[in-house]
N, C-alpha and C positions, 0 to 999 in steps of 0.2 A: 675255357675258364681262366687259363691263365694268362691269356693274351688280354683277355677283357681287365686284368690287372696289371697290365706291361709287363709281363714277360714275353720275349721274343722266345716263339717255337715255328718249328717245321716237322712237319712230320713226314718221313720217309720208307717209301720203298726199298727192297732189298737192295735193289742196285745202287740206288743211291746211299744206302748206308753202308755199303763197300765201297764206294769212289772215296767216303770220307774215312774209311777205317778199313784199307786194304786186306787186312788179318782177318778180316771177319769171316766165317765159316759161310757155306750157302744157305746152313740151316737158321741165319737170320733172316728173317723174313722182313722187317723193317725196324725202323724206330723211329724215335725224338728228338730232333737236333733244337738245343739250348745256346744260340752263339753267344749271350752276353754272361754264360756259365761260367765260372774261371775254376780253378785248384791250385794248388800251393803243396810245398814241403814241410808239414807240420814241426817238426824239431829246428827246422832252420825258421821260419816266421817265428816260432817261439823265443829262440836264442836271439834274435834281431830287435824284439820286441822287450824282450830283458833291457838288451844293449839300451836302447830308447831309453826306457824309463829311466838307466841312472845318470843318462845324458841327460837328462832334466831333473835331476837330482835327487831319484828315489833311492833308500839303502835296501839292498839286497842280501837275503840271510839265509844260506842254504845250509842243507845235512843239520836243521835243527829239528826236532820233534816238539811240538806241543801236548800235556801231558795233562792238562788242568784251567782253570780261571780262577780267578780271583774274584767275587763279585760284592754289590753291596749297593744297598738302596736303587734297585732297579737296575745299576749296570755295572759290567764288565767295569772291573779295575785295573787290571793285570791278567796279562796271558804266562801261562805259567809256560818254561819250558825244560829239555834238561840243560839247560846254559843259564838258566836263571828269569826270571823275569821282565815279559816287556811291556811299559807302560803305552798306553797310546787314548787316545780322546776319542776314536772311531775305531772298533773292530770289525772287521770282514771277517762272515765264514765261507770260505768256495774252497774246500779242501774235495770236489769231486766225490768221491765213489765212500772216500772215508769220512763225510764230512755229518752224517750220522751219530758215528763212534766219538766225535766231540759235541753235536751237539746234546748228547742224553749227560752229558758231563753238564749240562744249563737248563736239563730239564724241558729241553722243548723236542716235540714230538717230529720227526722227518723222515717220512716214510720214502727213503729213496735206497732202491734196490743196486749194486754190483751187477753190471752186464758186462760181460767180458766177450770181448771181440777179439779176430785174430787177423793176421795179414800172412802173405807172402810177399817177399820182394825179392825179386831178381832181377840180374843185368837188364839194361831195358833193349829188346833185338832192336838190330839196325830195321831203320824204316817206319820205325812205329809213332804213329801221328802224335804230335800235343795237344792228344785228348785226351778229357775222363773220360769214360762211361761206365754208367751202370748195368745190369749185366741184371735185368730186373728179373724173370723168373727162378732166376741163380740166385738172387739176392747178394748178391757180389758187385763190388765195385772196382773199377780199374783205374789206378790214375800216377800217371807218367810225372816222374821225380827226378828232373836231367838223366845222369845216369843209369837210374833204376826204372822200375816199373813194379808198382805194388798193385796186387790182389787181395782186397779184403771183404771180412761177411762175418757174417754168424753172430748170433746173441745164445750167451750159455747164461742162465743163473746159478752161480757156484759158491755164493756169498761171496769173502773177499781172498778166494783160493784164486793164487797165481799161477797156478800149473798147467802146463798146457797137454791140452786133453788132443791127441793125434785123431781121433775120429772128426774132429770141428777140421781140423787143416785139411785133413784128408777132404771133406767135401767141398770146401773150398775147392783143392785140384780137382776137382771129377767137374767141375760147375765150368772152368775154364775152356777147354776146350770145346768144348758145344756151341760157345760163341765166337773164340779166336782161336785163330790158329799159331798158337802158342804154348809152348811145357811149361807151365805153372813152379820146374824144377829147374828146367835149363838157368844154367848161371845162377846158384841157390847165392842171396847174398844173407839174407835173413827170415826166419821166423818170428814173428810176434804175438805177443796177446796182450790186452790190456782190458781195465775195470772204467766202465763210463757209467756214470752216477744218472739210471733213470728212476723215473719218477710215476706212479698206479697210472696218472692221468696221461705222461709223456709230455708235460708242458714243464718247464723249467720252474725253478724256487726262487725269484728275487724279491726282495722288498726287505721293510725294516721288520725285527720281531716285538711285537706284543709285550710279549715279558721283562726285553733287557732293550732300553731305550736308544743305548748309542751302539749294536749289534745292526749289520745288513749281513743278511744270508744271498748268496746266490751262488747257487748250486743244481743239480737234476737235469743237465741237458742231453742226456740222453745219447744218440750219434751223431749229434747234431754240433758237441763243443766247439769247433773251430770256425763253423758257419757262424754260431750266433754270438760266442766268446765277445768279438768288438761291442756290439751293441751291447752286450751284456756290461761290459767294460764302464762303457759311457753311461748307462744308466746308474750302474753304483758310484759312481765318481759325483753323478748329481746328485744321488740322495745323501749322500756322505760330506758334499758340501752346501747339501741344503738347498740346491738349486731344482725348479721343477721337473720332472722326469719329462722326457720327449714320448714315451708312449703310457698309457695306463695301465698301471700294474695289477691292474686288481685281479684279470687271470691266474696270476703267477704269486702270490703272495703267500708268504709263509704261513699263516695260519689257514690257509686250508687244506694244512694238513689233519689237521686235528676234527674234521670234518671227515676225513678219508679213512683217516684211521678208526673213528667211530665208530 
């Protein structure tokens, strides 16, 4: 199915999914090699991505909270913040996992749940391929970050509790080893967890809202944010200047929420 839509696959025998991933245990029996599959360093594409933007002249306002709106005759006037007030003729909401906790501040319904996910990252062992992989009955995924090598999985519902709960980590490590031959600990460089904004249906929130005219919501992508983040990008940037979207939204469209929620 997914060749018949241009995706290159191959599917492999054990042995050949150990010529491509040394590490691999015997108890791989095969897999799915994805060549035109890429991965990245989320925190460095993000920072580079910032950099971008105000090299084409966007202002960047960090360690501010938004707290409120302002509204009147259909739309947003002012985003209120604790630094004061900022005017703008288009507001974006993609505040992720919090982006709920502002919109009930506008009265519109957003039924998108806190999924907190964890990783592992440790030094990444000499020899280890620049590959992902997935790590599919684990439900774990592997993916080499220059130096490091992160392991991550797990969906906890905890609302917007940032704590990390050692039973999710822990099975993360138990899941590792089964497929590589790799300590999940060797060279601890960090633990994480983090809150990704999914949605009942698991299809993402873009488009403009019903209620407040000059509002585009886009939000709910689930594990999906860095994959689909760009597109997401360029489609609010068209409806925000009015230009026609390159796919149709009507999947993904904020009002059906209020359908879901029903």
């Amino acid at each position: 199915m997914l060749q018949k839509h241009g995706v290159s696959a191959a599917i492999l025998d054990g042995d050949a999914a150990r010529a491509l991933a040394p590490q691999a245990t015997d108890r791989v029996v095969g897999g799915v090699y994805f060549p035109d599959d890429a991965h990245l360093t989320p925190d460095r594409f993000v920072q580079a991505l910032a950099q971008r933007a105000v090299e084409h002249g966007a202002r960047l306002e960090t360690g501010i909270d938004v707290i409120g709106f302002e509204t009147g005759d259909k739309r947003i006037t002012g985003v209120m913040t604790n630094r004061g007030v900022i005017r703008a003729d288009q507001i974006v909401l993609a505040a992720g996992a919090w982006s709920p906790q502002l919109s009930r501040d506008l009265d519109l319904p957003l039924d998108v749940q806190p999924a907190k996910g964890y990783s592992i990252t440790v030094e990444r062992p000499e020899g280890f391929p620049e590959l992902p992989m997935h790590l599919v009955e684990g439900k774990v995924v592997v993916t080499p970050m220059g130096e490091t090598l992160r392991f991550a999985g797990t969906l906890e519902l905890a609302g917007l509790d940032e704590s990390v709960n050692r039973r999710r980590v822990e099975a993360i490590r138990r899941v590792v080893p089964q497929y590589l031959k790799v300590d999940p600990y060797a060279g601890l460089v960090e633990i994480w967890r983090g809150l990704r904004p999914l949605s009942p249906d698991t299809l993402p929130v873009i488009g403009r809202s019903r209620r407040w005219e000059n509002l585009v919501i886009a939000t709910g992508h689930g594990m999906l944010g860095m994959s689909l983040g760009p597109i997401t990008g360029q489609l609010v940037a068209d409806l925000v200047t009015g230009s026609p979207p390159s796919l149709d939204l009507t999947p993904f469209r904020p009002d059906r929420m209020e359908r879901l929620l029903a």
